[in-house]
C-alpha positions as CSV (number, residue, x, y, z in Angstrom):
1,X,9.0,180.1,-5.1
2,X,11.1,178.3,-7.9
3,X,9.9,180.5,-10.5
4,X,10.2,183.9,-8.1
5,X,13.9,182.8,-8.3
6,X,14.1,182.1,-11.3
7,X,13.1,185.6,-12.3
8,X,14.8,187.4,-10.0
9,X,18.2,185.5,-11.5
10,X,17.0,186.5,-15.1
11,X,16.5,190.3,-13.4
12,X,20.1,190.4,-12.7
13,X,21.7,189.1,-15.7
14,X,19.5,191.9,-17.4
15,X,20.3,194.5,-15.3
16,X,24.1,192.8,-16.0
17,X,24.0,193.3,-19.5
18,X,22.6,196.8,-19.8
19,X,25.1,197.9,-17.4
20,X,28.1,196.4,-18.7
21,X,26.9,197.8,-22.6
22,X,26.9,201.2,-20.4
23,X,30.6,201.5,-19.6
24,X,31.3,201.6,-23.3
25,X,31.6,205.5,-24.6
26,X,30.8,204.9,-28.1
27,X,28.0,202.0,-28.2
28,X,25.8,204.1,-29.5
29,X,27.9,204.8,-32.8
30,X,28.9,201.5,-33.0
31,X,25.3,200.9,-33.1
32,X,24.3,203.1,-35.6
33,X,27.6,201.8,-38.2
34,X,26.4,198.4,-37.5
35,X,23.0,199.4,-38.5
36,X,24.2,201.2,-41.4
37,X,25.9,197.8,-42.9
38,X,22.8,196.0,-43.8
39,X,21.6,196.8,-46.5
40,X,17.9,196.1,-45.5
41,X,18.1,199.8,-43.5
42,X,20.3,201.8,-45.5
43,X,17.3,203.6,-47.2
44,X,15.9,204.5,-44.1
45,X,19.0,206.4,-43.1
46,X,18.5,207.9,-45.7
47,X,14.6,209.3,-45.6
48,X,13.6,209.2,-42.3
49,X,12.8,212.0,-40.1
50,X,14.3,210.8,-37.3
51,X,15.5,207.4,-35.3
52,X,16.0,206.2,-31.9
53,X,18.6,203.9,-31.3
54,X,18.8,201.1,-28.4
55,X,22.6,199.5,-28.4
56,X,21.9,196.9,-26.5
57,X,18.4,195.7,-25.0
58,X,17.9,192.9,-22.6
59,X,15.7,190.3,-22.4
60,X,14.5,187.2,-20.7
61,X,12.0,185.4,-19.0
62,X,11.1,181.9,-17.5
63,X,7.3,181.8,-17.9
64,X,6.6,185.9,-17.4
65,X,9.9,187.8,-19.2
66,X,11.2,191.3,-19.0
67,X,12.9,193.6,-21.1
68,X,14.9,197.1,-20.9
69,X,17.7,199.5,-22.6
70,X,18.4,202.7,-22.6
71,X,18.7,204.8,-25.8
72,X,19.5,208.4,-28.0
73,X,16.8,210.1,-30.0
74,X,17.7,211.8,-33.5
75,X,16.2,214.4,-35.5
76,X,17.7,215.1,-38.7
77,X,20.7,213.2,-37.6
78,X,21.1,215.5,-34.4
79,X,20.2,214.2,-30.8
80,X,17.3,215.6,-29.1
81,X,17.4,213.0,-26.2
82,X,17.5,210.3,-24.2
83,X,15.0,207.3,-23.9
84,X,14.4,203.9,-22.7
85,X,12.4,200.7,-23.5
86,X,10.9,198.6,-21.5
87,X,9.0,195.0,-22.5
88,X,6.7,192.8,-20.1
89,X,5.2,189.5,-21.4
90,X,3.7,186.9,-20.2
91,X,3.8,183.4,-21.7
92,X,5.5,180.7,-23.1
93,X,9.2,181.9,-23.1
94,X,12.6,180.4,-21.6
95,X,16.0,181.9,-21.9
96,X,17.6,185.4,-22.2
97,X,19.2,187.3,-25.3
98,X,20.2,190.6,-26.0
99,X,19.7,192.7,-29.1
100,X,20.4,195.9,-30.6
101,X,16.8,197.8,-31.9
102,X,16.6,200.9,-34.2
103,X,13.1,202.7,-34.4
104,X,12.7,204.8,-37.9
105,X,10.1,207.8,-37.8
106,X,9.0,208.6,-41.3
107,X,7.5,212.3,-40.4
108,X,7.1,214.8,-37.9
109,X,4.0,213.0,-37.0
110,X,5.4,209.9,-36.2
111,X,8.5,211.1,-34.6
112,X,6.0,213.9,-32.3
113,X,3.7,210.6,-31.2
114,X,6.9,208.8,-30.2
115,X,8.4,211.6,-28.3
116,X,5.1,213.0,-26.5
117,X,6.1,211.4,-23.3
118,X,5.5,207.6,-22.9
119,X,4.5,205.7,-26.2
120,X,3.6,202.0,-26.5
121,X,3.6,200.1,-29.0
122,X,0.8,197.2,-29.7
123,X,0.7,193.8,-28.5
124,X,2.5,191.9,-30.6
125,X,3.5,188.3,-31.5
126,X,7.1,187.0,-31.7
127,X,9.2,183.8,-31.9
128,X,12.4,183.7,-30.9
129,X,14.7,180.2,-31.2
130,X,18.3,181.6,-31.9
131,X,19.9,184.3,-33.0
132,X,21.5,185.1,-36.9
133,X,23.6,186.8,-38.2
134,X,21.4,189.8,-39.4
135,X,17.4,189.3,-37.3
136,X,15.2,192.3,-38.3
137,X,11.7,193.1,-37.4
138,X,9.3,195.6,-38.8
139,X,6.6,197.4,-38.1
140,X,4.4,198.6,-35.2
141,X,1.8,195.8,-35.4
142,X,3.3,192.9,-35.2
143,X,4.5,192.5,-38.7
144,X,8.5,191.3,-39.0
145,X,10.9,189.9,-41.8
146,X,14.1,188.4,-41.1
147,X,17.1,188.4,-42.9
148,X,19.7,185.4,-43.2
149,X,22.7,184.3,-42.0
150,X,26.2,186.0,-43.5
151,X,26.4,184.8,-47.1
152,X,23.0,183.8,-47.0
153,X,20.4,184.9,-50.3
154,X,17.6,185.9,-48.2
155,X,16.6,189.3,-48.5
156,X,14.6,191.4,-46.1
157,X,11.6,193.9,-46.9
158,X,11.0,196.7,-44.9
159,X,7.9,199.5,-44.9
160,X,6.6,201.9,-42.8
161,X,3.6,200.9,-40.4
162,X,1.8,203.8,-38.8
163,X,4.8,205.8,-39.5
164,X,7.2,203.7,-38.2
165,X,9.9,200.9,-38.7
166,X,11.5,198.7,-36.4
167,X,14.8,196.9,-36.9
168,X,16.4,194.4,-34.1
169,X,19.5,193.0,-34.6
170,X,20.7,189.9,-32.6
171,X,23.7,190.6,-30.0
172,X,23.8,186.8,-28.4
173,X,22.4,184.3,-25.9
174,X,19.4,182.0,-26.8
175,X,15.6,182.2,-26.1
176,X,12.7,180.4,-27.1
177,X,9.4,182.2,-26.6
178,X,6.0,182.3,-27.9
179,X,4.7,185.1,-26.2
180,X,2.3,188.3,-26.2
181,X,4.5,190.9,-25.6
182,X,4.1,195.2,-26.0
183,X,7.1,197.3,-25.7
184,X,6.9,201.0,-23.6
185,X,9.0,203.6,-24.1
186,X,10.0,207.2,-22.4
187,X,11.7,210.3,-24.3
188,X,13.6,212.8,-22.0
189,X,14.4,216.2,-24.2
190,X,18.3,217.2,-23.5
C-alpha cells in the first residue's frame, strides 16, 4: 500500500510538471536555443534530417518509475507534428527529475522508422545521481556520454546509432536509479 502511494504521489508531481512546462507558449524554442548552445549538438543541427524535440520530460519512480512529455517533430527545420514519450522501468530507482531530450534523425530512414506510428527504443541502462550543468546521452542502445559542469574541460562525443542520436539535458530535481528502462514514443502528422 505504501509503495501504491508512493507512486501515485510521484504520478502527480509528473503529471505537475508537464503541465505547468505546458502553459509556456514558446518552450519549445526555448528548447531548441538551449540545445543549440552546446557545442556537443551544434553539428547535428546542422546535418540532420530531422529532430524531435521534448521541452520538458518527467520522471520518477520509487521502486517501478514512470516517464512522459509531449513534443514537435521537424523535417528540414519545418514541423510535421506532434509526439510524445513515454518511459516505464522497473528497478532500483528513488526520486524524480525532469529533463529536456532532443532525438536527431540522420536520414529519411531513420526519421520514416521513428515517425511510422509508435517506435521504441531498446532497453537500456542508465544512472542517474544529480543533475549538471550540461547531461547528454547518445545513441539508441544504450550507449551515453556526458558533458561537465559550466567551466568544466570535459568534452562530449556524439555519433549516430541506428540512425539516431539522443541528447538529454538536465532541468532539476534529484534521482538515483539503476534501472532497465525503454522509452515509447507516438507521432501524430499535423
Amino acid at each position: 500500500m505504501k509503495n501504491i502511494l508512493s507512486l501515485l504521489a510521484v504520478t502527480f508531481v509528473l503529471i505537475g510538471l508537464t503541465f505547468s512546462s505546458s502553459a509556456h507558449a514558446d518552450k519549445y524554442a526555448e528548447a531548441i536555443a538551449d540545445f543549440k548552445k552546446a557545442p556537443e549538438v551544434q553539428g547535428f543541427f546542422d546535418s540532420a534530417y530531422g529532430y524531435a524535440i521534448y521541452p520538458t520530460v518527467g520522471k520518477g519512480g520509487f521502486g517501478i518509475g514512470a516517464a512522459y512529455g509531449s513534443g514537435k517533430i521537424y523535417k528540414g527545420g519545418v514541423y510535421s507534428g506532434d509526439s510524445s514519450v513515454s518511459q516505464l522501468s522497473i528497478g532500483f530507482q528513488l526520486g524524480g527529475q525532469a529533463y529536456s531530450e532532443i532525438i536527431f534523425f540522420k536520414d529519411a530512414e531513420a526519421y520514416n522508422d521513428f515517425t511510422s506510428g509508435t517506435f521504441e527504443f531498446s532497453a537500456q541502462a542508465s544512472a542517474v545521481a544529480i543533475t549538471v550543468g550540461a547531461n547528454a546521452q547518445v545513441g539508441s542502445t544504450g550507449n551515453s556520454a556526458g558533458a561537465g559542469n559550466a567551466g568544466s574541460r570535459t568534452k562530449a562525443s556524439a555519433s549516430y546509432m541506428n540512425g539516431m542520436a539522443i541528447f538529454t539535458a538536465a532541468k532539476g530535481g534529484l534521482m538515483y536509479e539503476a534501472a532497465i528502462a525503454g522509452q515509447s514514443f507516438s507521432f501524430d502528422a499535423k
